[in-house]
C-alpha positions as CSV (number, residue, x, y, z in Angstrom):
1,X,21.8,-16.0,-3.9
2,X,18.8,-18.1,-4.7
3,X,20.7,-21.4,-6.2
4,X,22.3,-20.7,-2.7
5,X,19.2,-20.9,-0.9
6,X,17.8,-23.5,-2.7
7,X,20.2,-26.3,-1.5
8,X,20.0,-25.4,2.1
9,X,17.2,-27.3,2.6
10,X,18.7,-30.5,0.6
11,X,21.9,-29.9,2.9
12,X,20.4,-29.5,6.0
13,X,17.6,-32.3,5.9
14,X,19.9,-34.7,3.7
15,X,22.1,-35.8,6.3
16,X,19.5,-36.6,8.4
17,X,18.3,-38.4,5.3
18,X,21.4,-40.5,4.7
19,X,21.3,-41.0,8.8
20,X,18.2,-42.9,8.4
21,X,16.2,-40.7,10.5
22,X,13.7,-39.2,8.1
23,X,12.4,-41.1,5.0
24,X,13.0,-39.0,1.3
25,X,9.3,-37.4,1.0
26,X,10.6,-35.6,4.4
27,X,13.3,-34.2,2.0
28,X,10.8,-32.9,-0.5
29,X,8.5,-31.4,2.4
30,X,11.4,-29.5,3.8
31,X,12.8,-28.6,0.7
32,X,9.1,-27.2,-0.2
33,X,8.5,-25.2,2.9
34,X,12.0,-23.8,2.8
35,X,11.1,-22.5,-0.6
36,X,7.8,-21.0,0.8
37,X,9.5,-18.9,3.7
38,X,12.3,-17.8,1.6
39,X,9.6,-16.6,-0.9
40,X,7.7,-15.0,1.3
41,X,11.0,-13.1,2.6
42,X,12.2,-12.3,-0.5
43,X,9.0,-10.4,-1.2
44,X,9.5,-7.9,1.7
45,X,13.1,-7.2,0.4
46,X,11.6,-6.9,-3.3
47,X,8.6,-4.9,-2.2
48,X,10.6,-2.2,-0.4
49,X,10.9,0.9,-2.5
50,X,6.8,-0.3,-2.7
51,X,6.1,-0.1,0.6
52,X,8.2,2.9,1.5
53,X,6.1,4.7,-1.7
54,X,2.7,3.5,0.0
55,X,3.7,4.7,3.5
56,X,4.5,8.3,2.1
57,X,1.6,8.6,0.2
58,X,-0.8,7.7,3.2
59,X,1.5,10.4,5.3
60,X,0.3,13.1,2.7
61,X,-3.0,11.9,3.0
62,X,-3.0,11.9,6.5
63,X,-1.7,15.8,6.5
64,X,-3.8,17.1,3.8
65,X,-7.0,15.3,5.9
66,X,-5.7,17.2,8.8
67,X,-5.2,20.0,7.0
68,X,-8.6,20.2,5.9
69,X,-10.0,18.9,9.4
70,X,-8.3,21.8,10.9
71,X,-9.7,24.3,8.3
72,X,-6.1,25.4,7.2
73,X,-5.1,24.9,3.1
74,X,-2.0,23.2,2.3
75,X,1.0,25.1,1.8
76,X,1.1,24.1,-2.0
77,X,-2.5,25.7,-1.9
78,X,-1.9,29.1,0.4
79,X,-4.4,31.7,-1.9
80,X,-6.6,29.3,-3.3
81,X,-10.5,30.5,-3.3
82,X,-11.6,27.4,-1.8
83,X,-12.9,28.2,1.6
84,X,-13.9,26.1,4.4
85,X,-17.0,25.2,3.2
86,X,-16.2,24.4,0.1
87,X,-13.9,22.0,1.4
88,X,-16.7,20.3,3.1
89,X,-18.9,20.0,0.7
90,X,-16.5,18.7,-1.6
91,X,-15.0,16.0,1.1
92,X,-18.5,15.4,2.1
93,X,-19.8,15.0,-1.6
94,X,-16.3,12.4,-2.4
95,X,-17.2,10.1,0.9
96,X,-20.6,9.8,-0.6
97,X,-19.6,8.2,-4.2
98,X,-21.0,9.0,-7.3
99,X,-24.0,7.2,-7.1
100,X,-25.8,9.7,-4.5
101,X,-23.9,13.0,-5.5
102,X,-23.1,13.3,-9.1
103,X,-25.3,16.3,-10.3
104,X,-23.7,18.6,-7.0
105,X,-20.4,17.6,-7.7
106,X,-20.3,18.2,-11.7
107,X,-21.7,21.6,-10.6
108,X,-18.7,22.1,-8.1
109,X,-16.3,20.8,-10.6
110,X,-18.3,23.3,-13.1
111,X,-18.1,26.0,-10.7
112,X,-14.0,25.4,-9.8
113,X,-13.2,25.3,-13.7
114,X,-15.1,28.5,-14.2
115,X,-12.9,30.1,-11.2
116,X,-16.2,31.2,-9.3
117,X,-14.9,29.7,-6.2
């Protein structure tokens, strides 16, 4: 397919080459950005099972950050100890990076290890 490609430039802007209506760095030009669209084509058809992946990733996000919003555990996590505010803390303590929170959450992380919840 992409020998194919390649020479539909050189077919396309060579007769207008051997009409005398362009010069031959025209040919090289269109030849160039040919290359460049088909590239950057190509890379949506490559990138699919990629993009489809990222997509359903940020869908789970999206649910479990509703899930939590709404104060309701995921259904992979119905029974867990975690409560509510537990949650919070623990969303509130990640948003905040480990620069500003790193003593509260090793003694969360402590704490869920432990199983004292």
């Amino acid at each position: 397919f992409f020998y194919l490609a390649r020479l539909v430039p050189y077919l396309v802007i060579g007769g207008l080459y051997f009409a005398k209506k362009v010069d031959f760095g025209t040919v090289g030009q269109g030849a160039f950005a040919f290359s460049m669209v088909l590239s950057a084509v190509t890379l949506i058809v490559d990138r699919i099972g990629d993009i489809s992946r990222f997509a359903a990733g940020i869908n789970r996000l999206g649910s479990f950050y509703d899930a939590l919003d709404a104060g309701e555990a995921p259904a992979s996590q119905q029974g867990s100890r975690v409560g509510k505010s537990d949650t919070t803390e623990l969303c509130d303590l990640l948003e905040a990076g480990d620069a500003t929170s790193g003593g509260k959450r090793q003694e969360i992380q402590t704490k869920l290890r432990a199983g004292d919840g």
